[in-house]
N, C-alpha and C positions, 0 to 999 in steps of 0.2 A: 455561106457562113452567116451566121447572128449579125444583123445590122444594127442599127441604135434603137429602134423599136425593141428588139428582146434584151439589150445591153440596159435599160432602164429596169424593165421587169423587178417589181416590187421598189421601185423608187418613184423618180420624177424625170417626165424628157419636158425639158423647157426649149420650146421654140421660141427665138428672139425675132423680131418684125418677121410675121406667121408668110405673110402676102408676097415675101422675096423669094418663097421655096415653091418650086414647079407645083403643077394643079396634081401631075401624077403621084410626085410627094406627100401631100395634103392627105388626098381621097386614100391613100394605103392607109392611113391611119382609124380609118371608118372599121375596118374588121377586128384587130386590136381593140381598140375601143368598144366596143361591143360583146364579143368575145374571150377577152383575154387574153386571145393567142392569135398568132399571124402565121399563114399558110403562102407557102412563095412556090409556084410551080416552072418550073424550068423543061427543058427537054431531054435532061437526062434523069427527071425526077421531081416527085414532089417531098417538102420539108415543113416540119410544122414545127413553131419555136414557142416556147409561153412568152408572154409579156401582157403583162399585168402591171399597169403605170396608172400615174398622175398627171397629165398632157396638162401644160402651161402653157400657153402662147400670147405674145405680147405685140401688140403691131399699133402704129399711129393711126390714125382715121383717114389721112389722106394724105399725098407726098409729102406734100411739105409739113404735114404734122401739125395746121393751125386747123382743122376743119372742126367748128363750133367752139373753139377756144374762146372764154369770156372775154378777153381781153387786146387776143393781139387778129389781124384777118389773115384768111384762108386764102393765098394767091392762085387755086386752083380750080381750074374750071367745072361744073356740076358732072359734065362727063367725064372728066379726069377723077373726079372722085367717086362716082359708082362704078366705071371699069377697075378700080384700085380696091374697092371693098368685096367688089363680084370675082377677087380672086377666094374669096373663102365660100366654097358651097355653103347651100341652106341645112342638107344632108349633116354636114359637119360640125356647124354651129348649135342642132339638134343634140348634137351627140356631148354637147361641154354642159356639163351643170351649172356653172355660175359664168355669169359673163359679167364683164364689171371695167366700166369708164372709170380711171383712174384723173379725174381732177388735177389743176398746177397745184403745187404743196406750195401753205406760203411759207414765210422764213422762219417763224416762230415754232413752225409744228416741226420744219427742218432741221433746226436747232435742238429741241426738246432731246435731252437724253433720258428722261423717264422709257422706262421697255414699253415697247409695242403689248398692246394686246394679246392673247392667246389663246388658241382652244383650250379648253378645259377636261385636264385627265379624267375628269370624274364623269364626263360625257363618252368617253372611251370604256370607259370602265362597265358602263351600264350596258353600251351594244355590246361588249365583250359575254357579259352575264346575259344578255339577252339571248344573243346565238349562239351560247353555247349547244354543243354536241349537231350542229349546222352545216357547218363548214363552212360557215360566213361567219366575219370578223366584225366588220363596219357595213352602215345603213349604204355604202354605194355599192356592195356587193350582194345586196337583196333580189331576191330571185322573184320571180311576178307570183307566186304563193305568197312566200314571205312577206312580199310587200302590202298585199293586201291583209296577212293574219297581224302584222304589226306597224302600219300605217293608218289607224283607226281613227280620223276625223271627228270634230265636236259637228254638231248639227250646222250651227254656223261657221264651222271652216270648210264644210263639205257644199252648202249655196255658197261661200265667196271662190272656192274653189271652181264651183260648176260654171259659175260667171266669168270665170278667167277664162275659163274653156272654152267657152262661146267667141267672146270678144277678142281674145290671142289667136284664136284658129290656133289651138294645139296639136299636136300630130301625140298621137298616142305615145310614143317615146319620149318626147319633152312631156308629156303628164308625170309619166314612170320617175323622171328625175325629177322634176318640181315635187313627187313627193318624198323621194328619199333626200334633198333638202329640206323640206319642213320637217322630217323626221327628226334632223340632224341639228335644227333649230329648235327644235321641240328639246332636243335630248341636253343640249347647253344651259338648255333653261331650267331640267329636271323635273318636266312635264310629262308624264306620261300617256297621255292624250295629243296630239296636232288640234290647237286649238287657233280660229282667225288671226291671231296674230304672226303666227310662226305659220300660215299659209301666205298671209299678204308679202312677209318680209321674204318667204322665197319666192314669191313674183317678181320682187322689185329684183332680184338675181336673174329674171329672164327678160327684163328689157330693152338689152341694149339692141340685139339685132332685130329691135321695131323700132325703135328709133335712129339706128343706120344704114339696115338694109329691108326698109321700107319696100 
């Protein structure tokens, strides 16, 4: 039967502390991810279910959840915290577009009842108009044509981009998403070009697993 992989399909599956669910857990999600749809083969048959999601996952940096915290220490030892992070393959973290250190909130910003920030329908609006008669909706559904006929870089976002490449050691799939990011940074802005700065700003979105799983 459909498990929570296809129960999501055109939503969101949010994994809460990612590192507490088995490795065999984890890595099912690499096909899905990828493809869209998840194939389960059993011995009385094989089954293919769509799912087409939004994978969230949220997890501390180390047991105790102080590891590089500004302010308070991390009581766990350097091996404790890379066996803790090396439960998420590289394989997988490849596969998330944005990866994102969520900082302590201080009180003020905690209080603040002004609305949070939001995408911008008009950014919606333009990939809509763009892929029309496609069969693509939005820039993460860009296929490796598409992405090259409408991921068209300024001359200087194509060397800071080429320099990220070198110096990240990109794997050709993280390129693929670092540009359907910029695209998507491009398209908030109402840029029709991927210009340097909506390439650097989806870099700073590929980060984090270089600074914790060094």
């Amino acid at each position: 039967r459909p498990g929570e992989i296809s129960l999501a399909h055109n939503g969101v599956l949010f994994m809460d502390e990612l590192p507490q669910f088995t490795r065999p857990a984890m890595e099912s999600l690499r096909q899905p991810l990828e493809d869209g749809v998840i194939t389960i083969s059993r011995a009385g048959g094989r089954a293919t279910y769509p799912s087409s999601f939004m994978l969230i996952g949220a997890m501390n940096p180390c047991p105790c959840g102080y590891f590089g915290h500004p302010t308070r220490a991390c009581t766990c030892s350097q091996t404790k915290v890379s066996l803790y992070l090396n439960k998420i393959s590289g394989p997988l973290l490849d596969r998330m577009d944005l990866q994102v250190e969520v900082p302590p909130v201080e009180y003020d910003r905690m209080a603040d009842a002004r609305p949070a920030e939001s995408s911008a329908e008009a950014a919606r609006q333009i990939q809509r108009r763009r892929y029309a008669g496609t069969g693509v909706t939005c820039n993460a559904r860009l296929t490796p044509a598409l992405l090259k006929k409408y991921c068209v870089l300024t001359p200087e976002a194509d060397r800071l981009l080429a320099a990220a490449y070198e110096r990240m050691g990109l794997s050709g799939r993280s390129y693929d998403r670092l540009l359907r990011v910029a695209r998507t940074i491009a398209d908030l802005a109402g840029s029709e070009q991927i210009g340097p700065d909506h390439v650097a700003e989806a870099i700073q979105f590929r980060n984090l697993d270089r600074k914790y799983w060094q």
